[in-house]
C-alpha positions as CSV (number, residue, x, y, z in Angstrom):
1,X,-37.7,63.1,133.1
2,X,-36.9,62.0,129.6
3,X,-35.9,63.8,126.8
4,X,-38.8,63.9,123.5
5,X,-35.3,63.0,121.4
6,X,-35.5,59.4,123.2
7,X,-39.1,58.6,121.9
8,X,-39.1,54.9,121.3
9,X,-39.8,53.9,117.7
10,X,-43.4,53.3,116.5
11,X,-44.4,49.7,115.8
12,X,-44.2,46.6,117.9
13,X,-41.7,46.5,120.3
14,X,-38.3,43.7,119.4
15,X,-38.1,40.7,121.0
16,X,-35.3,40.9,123.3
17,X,-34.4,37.1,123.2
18,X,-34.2,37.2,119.2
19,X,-30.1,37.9,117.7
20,X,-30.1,40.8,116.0
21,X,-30.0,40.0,112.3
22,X,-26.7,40.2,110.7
23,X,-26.7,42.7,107.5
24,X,-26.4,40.7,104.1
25,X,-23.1,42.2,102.4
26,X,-22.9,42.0,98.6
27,X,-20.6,42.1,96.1
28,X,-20.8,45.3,94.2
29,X,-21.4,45.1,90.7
30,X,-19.2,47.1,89.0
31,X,-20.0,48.0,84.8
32,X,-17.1,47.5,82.6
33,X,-17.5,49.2,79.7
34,X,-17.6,46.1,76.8
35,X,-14.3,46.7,74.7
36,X,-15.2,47.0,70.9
37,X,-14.7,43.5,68.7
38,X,-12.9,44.3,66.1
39,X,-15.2,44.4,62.8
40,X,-14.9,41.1,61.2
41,X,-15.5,41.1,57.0
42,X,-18.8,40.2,55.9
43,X,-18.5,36.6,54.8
44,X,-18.2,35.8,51.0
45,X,-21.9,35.1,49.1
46,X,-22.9,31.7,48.9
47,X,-21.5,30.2,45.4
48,X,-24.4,30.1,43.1
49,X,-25.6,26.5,42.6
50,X,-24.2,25.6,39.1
51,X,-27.0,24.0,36.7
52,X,-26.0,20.4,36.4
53,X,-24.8,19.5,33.0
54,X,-26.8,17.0,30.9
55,X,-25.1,13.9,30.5
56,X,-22.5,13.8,27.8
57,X,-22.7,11.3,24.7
58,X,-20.4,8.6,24.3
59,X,-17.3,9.5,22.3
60,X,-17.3,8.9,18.9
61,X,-16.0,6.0,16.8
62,X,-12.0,6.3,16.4
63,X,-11.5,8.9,18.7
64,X,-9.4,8.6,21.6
65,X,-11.0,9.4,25.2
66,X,-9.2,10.6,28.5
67,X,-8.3,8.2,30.7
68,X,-10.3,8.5,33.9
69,X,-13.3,10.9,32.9
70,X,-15.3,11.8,29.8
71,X,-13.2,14.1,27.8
72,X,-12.8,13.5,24.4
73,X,-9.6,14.4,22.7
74,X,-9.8,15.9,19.4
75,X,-7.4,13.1,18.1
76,X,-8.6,10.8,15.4
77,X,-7.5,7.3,15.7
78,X,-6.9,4.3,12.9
79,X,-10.3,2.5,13.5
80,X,-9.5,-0.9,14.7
81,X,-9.9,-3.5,12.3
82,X,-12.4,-5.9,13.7
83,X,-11.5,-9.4,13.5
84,X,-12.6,-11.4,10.6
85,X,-14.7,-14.9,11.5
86,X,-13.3,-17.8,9.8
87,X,-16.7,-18.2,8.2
88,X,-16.8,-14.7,6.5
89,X,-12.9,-14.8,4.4
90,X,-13.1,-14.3,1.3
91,X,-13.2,-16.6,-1.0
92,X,-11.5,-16.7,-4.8
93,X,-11.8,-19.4,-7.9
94,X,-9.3,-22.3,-7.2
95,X,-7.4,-20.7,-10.7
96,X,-7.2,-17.2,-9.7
97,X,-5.9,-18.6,-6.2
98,X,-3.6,-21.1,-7.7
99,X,-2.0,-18.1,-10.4
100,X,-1.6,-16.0,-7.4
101,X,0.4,-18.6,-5.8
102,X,2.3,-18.6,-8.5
103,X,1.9,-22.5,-9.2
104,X,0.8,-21.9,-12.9
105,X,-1.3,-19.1,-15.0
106,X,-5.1,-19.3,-15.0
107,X,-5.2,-21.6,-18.0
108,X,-3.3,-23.8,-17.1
109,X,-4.6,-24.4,-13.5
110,X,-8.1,-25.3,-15.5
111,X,-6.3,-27.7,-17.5
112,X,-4.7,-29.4,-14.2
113,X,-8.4,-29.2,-12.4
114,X,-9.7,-30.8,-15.5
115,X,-7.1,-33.8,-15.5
116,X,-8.3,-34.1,-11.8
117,X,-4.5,-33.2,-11.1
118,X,-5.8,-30.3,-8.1
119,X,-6.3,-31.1,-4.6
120,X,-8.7,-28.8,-1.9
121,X,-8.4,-30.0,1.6
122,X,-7.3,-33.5,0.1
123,X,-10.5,-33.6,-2.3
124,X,-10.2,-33.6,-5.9
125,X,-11.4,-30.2,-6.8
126,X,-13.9,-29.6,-9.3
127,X,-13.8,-26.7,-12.2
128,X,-14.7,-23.5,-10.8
129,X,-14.8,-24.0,-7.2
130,X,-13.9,-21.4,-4.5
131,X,-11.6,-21.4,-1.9
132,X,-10.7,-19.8,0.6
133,X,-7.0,-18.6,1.5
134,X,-6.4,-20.7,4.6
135,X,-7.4,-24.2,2.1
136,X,-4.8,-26.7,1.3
137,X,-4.1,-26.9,-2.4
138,X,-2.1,-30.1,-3.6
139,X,-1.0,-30.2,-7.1
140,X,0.1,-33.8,-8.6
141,X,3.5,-34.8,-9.7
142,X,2.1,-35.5,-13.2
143,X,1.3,-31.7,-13.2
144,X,5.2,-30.5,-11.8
145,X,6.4,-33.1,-14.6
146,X,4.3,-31.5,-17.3
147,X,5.1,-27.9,-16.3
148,X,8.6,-28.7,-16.8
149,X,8.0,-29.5,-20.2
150,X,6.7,-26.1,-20.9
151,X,9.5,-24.2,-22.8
152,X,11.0,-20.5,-22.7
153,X,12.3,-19.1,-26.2
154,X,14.4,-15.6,-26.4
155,X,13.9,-14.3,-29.7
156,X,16.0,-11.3,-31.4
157,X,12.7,-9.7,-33.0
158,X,13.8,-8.5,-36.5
159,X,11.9,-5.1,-37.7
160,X,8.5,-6.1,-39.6
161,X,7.4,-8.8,-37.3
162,X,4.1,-8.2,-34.3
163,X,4.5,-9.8,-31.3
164,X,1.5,-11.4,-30.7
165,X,-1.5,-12.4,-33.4
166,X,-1.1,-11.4,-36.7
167,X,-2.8,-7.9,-37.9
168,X,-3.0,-5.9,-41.3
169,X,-1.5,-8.4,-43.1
170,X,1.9,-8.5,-40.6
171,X,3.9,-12.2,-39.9
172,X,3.8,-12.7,-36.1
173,X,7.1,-13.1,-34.6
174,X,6.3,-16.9,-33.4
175,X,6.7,-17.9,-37.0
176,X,10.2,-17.7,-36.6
177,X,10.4,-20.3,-33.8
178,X,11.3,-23.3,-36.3
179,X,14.8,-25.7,-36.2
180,X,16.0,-23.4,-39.1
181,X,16.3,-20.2,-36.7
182,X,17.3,-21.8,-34.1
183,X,20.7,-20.4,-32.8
184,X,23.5,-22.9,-33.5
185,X,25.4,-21.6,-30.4
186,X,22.6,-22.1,-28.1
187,X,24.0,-24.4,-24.8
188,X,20.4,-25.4,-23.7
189,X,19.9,-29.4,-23.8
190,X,15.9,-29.1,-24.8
191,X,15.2,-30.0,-28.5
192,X,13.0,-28.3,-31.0
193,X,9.9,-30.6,-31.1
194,X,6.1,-28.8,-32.6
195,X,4.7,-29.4,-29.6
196,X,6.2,-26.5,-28.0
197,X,4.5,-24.3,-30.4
198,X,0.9,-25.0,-28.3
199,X,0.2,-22.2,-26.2
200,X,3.5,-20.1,-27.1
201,X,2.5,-16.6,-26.5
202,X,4.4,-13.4,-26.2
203,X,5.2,-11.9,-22.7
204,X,5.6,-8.5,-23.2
205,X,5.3,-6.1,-25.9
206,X,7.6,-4.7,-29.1
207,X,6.0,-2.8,-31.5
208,X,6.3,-3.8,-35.1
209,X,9.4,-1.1,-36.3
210,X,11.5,-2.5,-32.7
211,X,14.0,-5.1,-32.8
212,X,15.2,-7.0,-30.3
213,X,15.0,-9.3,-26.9
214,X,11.4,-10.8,-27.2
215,X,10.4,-13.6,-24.5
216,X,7.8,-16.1,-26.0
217,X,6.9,-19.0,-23.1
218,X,4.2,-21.7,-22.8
219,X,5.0,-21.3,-18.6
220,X,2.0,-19.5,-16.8
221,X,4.4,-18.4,-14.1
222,X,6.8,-16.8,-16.4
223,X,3.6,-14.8,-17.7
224,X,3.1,-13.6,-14.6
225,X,6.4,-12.4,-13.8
226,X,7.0,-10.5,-16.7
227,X,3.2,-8.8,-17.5
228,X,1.1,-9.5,-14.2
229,X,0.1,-6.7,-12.8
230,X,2.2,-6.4,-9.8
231,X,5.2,-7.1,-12.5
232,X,8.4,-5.3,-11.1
233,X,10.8,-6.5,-13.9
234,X,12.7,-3.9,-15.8
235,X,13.5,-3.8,-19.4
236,X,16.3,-2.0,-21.0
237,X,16.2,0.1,-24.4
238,X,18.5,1.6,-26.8
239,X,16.9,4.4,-28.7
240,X,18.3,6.6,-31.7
241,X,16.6,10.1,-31.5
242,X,16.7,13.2,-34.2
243,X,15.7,16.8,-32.4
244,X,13.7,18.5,-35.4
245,X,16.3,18.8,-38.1
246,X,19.4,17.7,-36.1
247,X,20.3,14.2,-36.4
248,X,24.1,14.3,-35.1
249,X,25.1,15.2,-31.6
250,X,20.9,15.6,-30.7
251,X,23.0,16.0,-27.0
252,X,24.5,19.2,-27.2
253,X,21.2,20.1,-28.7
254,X,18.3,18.9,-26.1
255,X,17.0,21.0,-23.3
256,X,18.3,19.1,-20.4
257,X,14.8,20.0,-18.7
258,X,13.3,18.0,-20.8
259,X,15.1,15.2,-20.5
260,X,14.1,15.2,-16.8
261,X,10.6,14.7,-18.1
262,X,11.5,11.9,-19.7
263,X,12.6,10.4,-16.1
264,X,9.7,12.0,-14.6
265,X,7.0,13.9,-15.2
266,X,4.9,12.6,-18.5
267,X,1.6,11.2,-18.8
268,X,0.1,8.3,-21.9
269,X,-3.6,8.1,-22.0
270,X,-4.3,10.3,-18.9
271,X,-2.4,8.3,-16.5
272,X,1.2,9.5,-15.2
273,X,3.6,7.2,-16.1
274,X,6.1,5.8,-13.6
275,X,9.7,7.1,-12.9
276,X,12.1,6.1,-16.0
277,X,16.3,6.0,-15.8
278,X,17.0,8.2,-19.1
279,X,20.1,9.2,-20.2
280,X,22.6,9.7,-23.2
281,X,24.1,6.4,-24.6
282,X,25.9,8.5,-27.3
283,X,25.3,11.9,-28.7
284,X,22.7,10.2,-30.9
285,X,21.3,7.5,-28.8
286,X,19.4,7.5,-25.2
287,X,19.5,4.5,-23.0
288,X,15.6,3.9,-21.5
289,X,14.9,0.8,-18.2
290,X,11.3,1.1,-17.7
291,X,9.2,-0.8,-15.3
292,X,6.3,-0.3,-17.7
293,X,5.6,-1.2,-21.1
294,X,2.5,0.7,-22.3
295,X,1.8,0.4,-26.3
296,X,4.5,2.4,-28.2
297,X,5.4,4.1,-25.2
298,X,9.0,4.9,-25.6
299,X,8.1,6.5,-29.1
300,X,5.2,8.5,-27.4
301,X,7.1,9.7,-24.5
302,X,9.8,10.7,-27.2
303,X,6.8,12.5,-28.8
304,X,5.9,14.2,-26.1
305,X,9.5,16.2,-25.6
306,X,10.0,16.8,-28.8
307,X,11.8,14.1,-30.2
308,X,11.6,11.6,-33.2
309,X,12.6,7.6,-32.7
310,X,14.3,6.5,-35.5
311,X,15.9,3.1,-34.5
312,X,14.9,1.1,-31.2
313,X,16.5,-2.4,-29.5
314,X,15.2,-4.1,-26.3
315,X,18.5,-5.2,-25.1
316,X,17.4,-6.6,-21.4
317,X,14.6,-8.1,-19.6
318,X,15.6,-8.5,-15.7
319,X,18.1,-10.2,-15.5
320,X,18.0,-11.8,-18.9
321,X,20.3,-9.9,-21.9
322,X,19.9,-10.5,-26.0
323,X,23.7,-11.1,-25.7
324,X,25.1,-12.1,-28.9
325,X,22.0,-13.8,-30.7
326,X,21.4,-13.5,-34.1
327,X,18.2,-11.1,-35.6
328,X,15.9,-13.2,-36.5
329,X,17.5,-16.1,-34.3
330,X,15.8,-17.8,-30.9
331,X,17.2,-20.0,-28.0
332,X,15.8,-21.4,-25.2
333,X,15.8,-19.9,-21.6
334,X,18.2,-21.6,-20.2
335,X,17.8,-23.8,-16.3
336,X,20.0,-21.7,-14.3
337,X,18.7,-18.2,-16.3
338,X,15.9,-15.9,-14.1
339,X,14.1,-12.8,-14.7
């Protein structure tokens, strides 16, 4: 008799001929607890999309921009000069371009054109034609032969005589030129003929109550040199002086301050005149070289400082001295003698 413990199991009965299946074995899953990243910053914003600038203008004319972007420096430059077309110099009458040259004054370059003596570009030029400066001018032999002709007289200006035309009554100095001044001692070969007379003019100024070294010339070029405008020649004075009352030893007795404004400093019809080598001669006389020669101006400057001129000589012109000529007596520039 069996036990109630062995009751067989509800259900179906197993088949006997099946294997017993084997148990499925798994791995078990074991939780790890997840170890804690470590707290990374919060990233940096987003940069804020800058507004695009607006195009910048070209740089202006003269200034000098930064190699390799457009920055402008603030650095003003010399504007380039633009080159000139041949077609646009500019262009001068054939005198005013022949006196510049120096070949002869204005007057006498008409003279030449009107002789048909001037060449432009191997064409006889015609009065009052313009050139330009690159042009060819040709002057003829006839007109080198005749210039050398024209004469150069040094005159020892006596007091009482203008220099140029006659005014109030006054001789002008060129009345002396005549074979009866003319200085015995003078080594020039030329010969006293009327002729030179035509056109003899005065180059430079001395004032009616001066005496001394006056140039009178018929040469254009000699004009120039001495009264053109670009005129560098310097002309030496002698010039007695009185201070108020004093009349001897005016040295001892002038503000030295004032004397440097006599070198430097003054001005003659609103204009400042140009630097002046002044200084004593004597206790009575200053020595004056000017580069200058404005109407009485060494009596005006004098003026100016307090001074009073009572005797003044021209002694020098360049290179050119009175020397020993006579007042009242002339001689000729000699060849080998320049400005």
């Amino acid at each position: 008799m069996s036990s109630s413990s062995s009751r067989p199991p509800s259900g179906p009965a197993p088949d006997a001929a099946a294997p017993a299946a084997r148990p499925v074995l798994r791995r078990p899953t074991l939780t790890v607890a997840a170890k804690a990243a470590p707290a990374r910053p919060a990233p940096a914003p987003a940069p804020r999309p800058r507004p695009s600038a607006p195009p910048r203008s070209p740089a202006p004319t003269g200034y000098r921009t930064a190699s390799g972007g457009p920055f402008v420096a603030p650095v003003r430059q010399a504007p380039a000069k633009a080159p000139v077309p041949a077609g646009s110099l500019p262009t001068s009458r054939l005198n005013k371009r022949m006196a510049e040259l120096g070949l002869c004054s204005r007057r006498e370059a008409d003279a030449w054109i009107a002789q048909g003596w001037v060449k432009v570009n191997g064409q006889v030029a015609e009065m009052g034609v313009q050139v330009l400066p690159t042009d060819r001018i040709e002057v003829d032999k006839a007109a080198q032969g005749f210039q050398e002709q024209r004469v150069t007289i040094l005159l020892n200006k006596p007091v009482g005589y203008v220099s140029g035309q006659a005014e109030d009554g006054h001789t002008p100095a060129v009345a002396l030129i005549n074979p009866r001044t003319h200085w015995r001692e003078d080594s020039s070969r030329n010969r006293f003929s009327p002729p030179q007379l035509r056109g003899l003019a005065p180059a430079g100024r001395l004032d009616i109550d001066s005496v001394g070294l006056l140039v009178l010339t018929q040469d254009g070029r000699v004009a120039r040199q001495l009264i053109g405008e670009d005129s560098t020649v310097d002309k030496e004075y002698l010039v007695r002086v009185q201070y108020g009352d004093i009349a001897t030893d005016v040295q001892a007795a002038f503000p030295r301050e004032q004397l440097a404004r006599l070198c430097h400093g003054l001005s003659l019809d609103g204009q400042a005149l140009k630097p002046a080598k002044v200084e004593w001669q004597n206790p009575e006389q200053l020595r004056f070289v000017l580069t200058e020669g404005k109407k009485r101006q060494i009596r005006r400057m004098c003026e100016l400082v307090g001074l009073k001129v009572v005797g003044l000589k021209r002694i020098r012109i360049g290179r050119v001295t009175l020397g020993n000529l006579p007042v009242g007596q002339w001689r000729y520039l000699s060849p080998h003698e320049r400005f």
